[in-house]
C-alpha positions in Angstrom: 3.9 -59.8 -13.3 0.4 -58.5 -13.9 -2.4 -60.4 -12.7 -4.0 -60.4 -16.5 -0.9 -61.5 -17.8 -0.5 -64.7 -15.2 -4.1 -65.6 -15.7 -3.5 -65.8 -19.7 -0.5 -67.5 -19.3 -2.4 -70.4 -16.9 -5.3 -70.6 -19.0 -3.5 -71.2 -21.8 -1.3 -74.2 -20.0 -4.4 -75.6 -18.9 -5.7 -75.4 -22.8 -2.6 -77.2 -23.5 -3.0 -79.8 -21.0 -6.5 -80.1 -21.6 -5.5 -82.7 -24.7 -5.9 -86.3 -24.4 -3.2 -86.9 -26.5 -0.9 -84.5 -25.0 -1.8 -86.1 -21.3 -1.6 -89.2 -22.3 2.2 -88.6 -23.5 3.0 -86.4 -20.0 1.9 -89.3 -18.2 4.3 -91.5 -20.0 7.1 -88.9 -19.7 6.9 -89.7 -15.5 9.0 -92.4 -16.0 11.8 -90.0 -17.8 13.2 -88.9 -20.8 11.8 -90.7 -24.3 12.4 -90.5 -27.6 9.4 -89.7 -30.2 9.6 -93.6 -31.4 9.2 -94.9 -28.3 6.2 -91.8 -27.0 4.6 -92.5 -30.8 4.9 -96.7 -29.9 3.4 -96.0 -26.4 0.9 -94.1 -26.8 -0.2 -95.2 -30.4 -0.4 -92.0 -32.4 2.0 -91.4 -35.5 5.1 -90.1 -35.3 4.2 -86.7 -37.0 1.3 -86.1 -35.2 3.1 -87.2 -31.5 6.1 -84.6 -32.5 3.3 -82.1 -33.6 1.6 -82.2 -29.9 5.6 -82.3 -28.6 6.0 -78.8 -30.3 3.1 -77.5 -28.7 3.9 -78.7 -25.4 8.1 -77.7 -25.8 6.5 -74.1 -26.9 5.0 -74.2 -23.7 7.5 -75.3 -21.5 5.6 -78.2 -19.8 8.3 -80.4 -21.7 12.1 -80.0 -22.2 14.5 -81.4 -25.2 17.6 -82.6 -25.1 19.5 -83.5 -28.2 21.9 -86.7 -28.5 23.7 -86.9 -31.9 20.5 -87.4 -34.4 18.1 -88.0 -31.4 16.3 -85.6 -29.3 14.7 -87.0 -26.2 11.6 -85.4 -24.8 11.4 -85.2 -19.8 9.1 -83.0 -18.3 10.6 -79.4 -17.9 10.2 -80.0 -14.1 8.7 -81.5 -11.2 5.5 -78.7 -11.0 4.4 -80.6 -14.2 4.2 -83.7 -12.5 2.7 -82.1 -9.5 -0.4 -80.5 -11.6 -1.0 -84.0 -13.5 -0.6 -85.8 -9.9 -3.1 -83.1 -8.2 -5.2 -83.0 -10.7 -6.0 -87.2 -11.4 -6.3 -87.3 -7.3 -8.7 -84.7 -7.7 -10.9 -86.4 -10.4 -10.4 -89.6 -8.3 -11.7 -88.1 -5.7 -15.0 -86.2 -6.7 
């Protein structure tokens, strides 16, 4: 892949995670899958606006959806996520 290609494509993931919101669901996504009541309960946001910030991060493949009957659950896509999120808080922790 071209180098100008790549560094579009991780500038615009770090856009995406750059999001308080959108973190603040990831980081509740660690524990596993969740459904958009209980992401809109935990992180206090309506339910609109948390499946708005879901698009966004499903579009970007930093989540993955799963559909059960009526009810689509919302993991991580995979553990490199988790490994940016976990790299980057240590990081902050540690300047």
């Amino acid at each position: 892949m071209e180098e100008a290609v790549v560094i579009e494509k991780v500038s615009r993931m770090y856009k995406v995670l750059g999001d308080k919101n959108r973190l603040r669901i990831l980081l509740f996504l660690q524990s596993g899958e969740k459904n958009v009541t209980a992401i809109a309960n935990h992180v206090e946001m309506e339910q609109s606006a948390v499946s708005h910030q879901l698009k966004l991060l499903r579009d970007n493949k930093i989540v993955a959806a799963r559909r059960d009957g009526k009810i689509i659950y919302y993991a991580l896509a995979d553990h490199h996520v988790l490994d940016i999120l976990q790299q980057t808080f240590e990081h902050v922790l540690h300047n």
